[in-house]
C-alpha positions as CSV (number, residue, x, y, z in Angstrom):
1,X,65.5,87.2,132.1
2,X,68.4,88.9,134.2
3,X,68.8,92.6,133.3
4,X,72.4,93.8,132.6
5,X,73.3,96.7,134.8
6,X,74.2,100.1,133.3
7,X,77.7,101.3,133.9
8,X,77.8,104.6,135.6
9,X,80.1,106.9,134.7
10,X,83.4,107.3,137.5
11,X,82.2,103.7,138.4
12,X,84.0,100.0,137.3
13,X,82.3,98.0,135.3
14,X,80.8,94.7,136.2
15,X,83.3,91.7,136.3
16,X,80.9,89.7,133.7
17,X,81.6,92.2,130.8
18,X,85.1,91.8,129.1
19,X,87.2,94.8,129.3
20,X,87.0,97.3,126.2
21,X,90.9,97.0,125.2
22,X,90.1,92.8,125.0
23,X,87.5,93.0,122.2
24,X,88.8,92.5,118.7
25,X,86.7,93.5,115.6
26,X,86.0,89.9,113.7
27,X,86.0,90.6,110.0
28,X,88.9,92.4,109.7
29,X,90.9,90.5,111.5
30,X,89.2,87.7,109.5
31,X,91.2,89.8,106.1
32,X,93.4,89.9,107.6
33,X,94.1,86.3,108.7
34,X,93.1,85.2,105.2
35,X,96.1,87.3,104.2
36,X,98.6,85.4,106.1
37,X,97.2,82.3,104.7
38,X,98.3,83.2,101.4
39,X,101.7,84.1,102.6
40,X,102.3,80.9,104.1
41,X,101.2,78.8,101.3
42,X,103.4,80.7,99.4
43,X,106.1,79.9,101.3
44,X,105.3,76.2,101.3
45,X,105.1,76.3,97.4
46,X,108.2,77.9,97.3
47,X,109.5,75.0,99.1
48,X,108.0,72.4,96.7
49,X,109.3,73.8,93.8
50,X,105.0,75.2,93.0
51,X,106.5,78.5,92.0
52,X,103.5,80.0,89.8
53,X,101.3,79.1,92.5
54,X,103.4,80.8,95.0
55,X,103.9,84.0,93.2
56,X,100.0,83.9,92.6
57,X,99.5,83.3,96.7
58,X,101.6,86.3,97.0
59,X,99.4,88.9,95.0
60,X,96.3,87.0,96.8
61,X,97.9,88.0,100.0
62,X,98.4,91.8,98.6
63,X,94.3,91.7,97.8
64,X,93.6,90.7,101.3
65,X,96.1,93.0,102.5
66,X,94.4,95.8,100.5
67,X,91.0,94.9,101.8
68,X,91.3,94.4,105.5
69,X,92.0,98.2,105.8
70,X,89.4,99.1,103.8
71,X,86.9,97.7,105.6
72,X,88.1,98.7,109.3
73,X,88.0,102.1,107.9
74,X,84.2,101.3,106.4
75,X,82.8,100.0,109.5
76,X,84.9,101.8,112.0
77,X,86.2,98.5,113.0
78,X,90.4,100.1,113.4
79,X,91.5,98.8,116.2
80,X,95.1,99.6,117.7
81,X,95.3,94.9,117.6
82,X,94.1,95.3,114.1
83,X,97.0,97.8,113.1
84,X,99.6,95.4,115.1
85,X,98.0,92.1,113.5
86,X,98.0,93.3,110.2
87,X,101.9,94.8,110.3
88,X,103.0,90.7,111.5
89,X,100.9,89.3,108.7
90,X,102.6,91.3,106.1
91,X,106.0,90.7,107.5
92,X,105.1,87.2,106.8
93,X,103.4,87.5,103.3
94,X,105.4,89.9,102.3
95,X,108.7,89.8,103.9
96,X,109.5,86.5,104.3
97,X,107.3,84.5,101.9
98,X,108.9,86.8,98.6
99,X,112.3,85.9,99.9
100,X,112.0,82.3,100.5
101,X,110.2,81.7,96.8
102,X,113.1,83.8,94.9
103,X,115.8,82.1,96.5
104,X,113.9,78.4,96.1
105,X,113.3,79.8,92.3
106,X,116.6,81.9,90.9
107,X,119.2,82.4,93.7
108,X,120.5,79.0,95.2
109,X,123.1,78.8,92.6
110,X,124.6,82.3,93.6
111,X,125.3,80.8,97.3
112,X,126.0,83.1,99.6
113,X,125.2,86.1,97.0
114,X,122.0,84.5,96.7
115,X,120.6,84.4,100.4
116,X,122.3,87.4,101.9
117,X,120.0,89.1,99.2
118,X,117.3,87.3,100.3
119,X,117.9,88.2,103.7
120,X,118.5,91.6,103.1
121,X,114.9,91.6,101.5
122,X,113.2,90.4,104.2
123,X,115.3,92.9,106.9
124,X,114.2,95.5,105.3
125,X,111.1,94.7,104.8
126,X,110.7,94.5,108.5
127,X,112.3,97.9,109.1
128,X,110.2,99.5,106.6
129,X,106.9,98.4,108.7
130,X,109.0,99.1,111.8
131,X,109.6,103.2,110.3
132,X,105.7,103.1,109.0
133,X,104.4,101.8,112.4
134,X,106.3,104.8,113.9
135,X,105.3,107.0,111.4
136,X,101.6,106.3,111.1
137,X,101.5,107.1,114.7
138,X,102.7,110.7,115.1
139,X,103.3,112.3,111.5
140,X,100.7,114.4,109.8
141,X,98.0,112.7,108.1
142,X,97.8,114.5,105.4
143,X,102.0,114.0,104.2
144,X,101.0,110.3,104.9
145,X,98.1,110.3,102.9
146,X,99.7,111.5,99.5
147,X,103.2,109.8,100.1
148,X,105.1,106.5,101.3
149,X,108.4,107.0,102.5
150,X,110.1,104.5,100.8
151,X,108.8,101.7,98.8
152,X,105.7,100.1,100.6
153,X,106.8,96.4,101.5
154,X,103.5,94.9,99.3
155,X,104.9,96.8,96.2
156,X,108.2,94.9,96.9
157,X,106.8,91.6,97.1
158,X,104.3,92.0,94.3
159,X,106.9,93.2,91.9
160,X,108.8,90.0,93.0
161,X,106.1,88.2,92.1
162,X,105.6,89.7,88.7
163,X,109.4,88.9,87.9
164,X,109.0,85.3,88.9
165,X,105.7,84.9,86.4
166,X,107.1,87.2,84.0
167,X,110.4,84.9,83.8
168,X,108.4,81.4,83.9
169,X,106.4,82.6,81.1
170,X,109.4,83.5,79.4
171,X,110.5,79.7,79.5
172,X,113.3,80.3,82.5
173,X,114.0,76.7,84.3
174,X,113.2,77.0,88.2
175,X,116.3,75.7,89.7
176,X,114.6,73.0,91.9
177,X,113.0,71.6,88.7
178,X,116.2,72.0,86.3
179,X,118.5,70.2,88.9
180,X,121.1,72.6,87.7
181,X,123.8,74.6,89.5
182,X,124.9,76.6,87.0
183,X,123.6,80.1,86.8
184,X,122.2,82.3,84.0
185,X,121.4,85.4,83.1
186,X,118.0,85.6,84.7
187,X,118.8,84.4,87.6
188,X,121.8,87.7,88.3
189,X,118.6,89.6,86.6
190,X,116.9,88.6,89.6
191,X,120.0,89.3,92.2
192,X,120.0,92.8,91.3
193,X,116.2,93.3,91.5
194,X,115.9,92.0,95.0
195,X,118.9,94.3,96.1
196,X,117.1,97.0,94.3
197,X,113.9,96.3,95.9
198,X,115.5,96.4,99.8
199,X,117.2,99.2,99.4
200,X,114.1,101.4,97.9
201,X,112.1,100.1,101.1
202,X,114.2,101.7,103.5
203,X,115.0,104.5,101.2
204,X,113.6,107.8,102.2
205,X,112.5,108.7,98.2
206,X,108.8,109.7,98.5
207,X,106.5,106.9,96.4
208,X,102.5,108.3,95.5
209,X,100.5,106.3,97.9
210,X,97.0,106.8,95.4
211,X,95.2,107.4,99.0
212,X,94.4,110.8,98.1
213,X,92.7,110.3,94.7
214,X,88.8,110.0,95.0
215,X,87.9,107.1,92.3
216,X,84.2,107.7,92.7
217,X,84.4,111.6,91.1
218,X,83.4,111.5,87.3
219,X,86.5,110.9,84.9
220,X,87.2,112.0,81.2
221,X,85.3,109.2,79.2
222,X,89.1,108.4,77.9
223,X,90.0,107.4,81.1
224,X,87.3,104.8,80.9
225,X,88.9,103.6,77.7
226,X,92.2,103.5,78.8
227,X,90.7,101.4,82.0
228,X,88.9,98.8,79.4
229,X,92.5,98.2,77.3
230,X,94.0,97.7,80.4
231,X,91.9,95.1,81.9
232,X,91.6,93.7,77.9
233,X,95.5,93.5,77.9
234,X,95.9,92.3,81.6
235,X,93.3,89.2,80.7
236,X,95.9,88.0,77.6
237,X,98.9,88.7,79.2
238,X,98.6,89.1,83.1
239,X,102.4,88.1,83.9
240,X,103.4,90.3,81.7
241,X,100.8,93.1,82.8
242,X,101.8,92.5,86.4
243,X,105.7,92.9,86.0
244,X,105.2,95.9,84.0
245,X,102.9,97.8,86.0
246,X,105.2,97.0,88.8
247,X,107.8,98.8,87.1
248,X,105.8,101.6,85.7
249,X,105.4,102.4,89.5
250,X,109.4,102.4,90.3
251,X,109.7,104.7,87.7
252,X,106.8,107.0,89.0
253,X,109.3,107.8,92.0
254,X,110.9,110.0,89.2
255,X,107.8,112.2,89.2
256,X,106.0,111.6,92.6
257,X,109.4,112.4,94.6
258,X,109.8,115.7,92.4
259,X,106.3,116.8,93.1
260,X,107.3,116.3,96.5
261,X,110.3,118.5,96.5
262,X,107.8,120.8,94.8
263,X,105.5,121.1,96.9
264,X,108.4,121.1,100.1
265,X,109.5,124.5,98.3
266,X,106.1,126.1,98.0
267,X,104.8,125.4,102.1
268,X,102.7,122.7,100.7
269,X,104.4,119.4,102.6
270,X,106.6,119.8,105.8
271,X,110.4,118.6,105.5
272,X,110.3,117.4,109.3
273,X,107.8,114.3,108.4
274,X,110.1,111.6,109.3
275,X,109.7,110.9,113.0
276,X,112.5,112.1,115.1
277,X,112.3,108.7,117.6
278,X,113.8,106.4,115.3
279,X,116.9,106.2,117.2
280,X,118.3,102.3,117.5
């Protein structure tokens, strides 16, 4: 058997070993992939009026999104490819795929109302990975940690989701299945919450990112409790459960981005955290 000679220090490496920067890290990436699956189903339920399915491939895509990180960070698998990987697949899951299956589901009857908002979703959905990108890169890790700036572009798409459950469960007619152009209530319902959702991810409001809570530390048994209803209620009603908690956390920017003034006034968080090279 050939021995492999050791690299020396000062000296190049042999030619048969692949560069460091050219290795990727497999499961991950693997996550990560499976991620962008969902999104593009999604997308091609939207299309063919599977809108349940769609909204479902959308949170899927959020769980994948969740755990790819996770496990990088576990197995010290980050990777700067990983970081760049992972910011395409959610502009595809959730950036475009969200826009595409609320305008195939509520918005073709506003016309041009309709896809402008659905456009303004998705641009802004790019620009707030474009700022995090930046951001991630050269703010403090520790303002990072406790806060987005702006609502994170997963939240967005899973609250879309919710709303597109939450309204077929309600008995609202899909437009590709009702045949109808006329529009109802619901569907300007959903108008204003996809202009609402844009505009709070490029906002500069300070949403709690949970990265600085430790679940592992022992909790007030009542906190277990509360936990068990939840999950009890989420199993008999989980449209409902999904729309709802995505709203309970657009209305925790009440608290989370007074705390943050708060803590701005006592020394405790740093006012120049947005990253000065963000010129266009």
């Amino acid at each position: 058997m050939e021995s492999v000679k050791p690299v020396v220090p000062g000296e190049q490496p042999p030619k048969d070993l692949p560069p460091k920067n050219k290795r990727v890290y497999i499961l991950p990436n693997l996550l990560t992939t499976g991620g962008m699956f969902f999104g593009f189903y999604a997308i091609m339920a939207g299309l063919t009026g599977e809108f349940e399915r769609g909204a479902m491939a959308i949170i899927a895509a959020g769980i994948f999104d969740g755990l790819d990180g996770r496990v990088a960070r576990a197995t010290g698998a980050v990777s700067a490819f990983g970081k760049e990987y992972d910011s395409l697949a959610d502009f595809l899951s959730f950036g475009i795929a969200p826009a595409v299956l609320v305008y195939q589901f509520a918005l073709i009857p506003l016309h041009r109302m309709g896809w402008a908002a659905a456009f303004l979703f998705s641009v802004c959905g790019a620009l707030r990975l474009a700022r995090f990108n930046v951001q991630h890169y050269q703010q403090e890790e520790r303002i990072s940690n406790r806060y987005f700036t702006g609502l994170p572009i997963p939240a967005a798409a899973a609250i879309l989701a919710g709303l597109i459950l939450f309204q077929i469960n309600l008995g609202a007619e899909p437009v590709l299945k009702s045949g109808t152009t006329l529009t109802e209530p619901w569907n300007w319902v959903t108008l204003i919450m996809v202009y609402f959702l844009a505009i709070m991810m490029v906002s500069t409001i300070r949403f709690r990112s949970f990265k600085d809570m430790h679940w592992h530390r022992q909790r007030p048994f009542l906190a277990l409790v509360v936990a068990v209803v939840f999950l009890a209620v989420a199993t008999v009603h989980p449209e409902a459960t999904l729309f709802f908690v995505g709203c309970g956390y657009l209305i925790s920017v009440l608290h989370s981005h007074q705390e943050y003034r708060r803590l701005l006034a006592e020394g405790k968080e740093e006012e120049e955290d947005e990253v000065k090279d963000l010129t266009v």
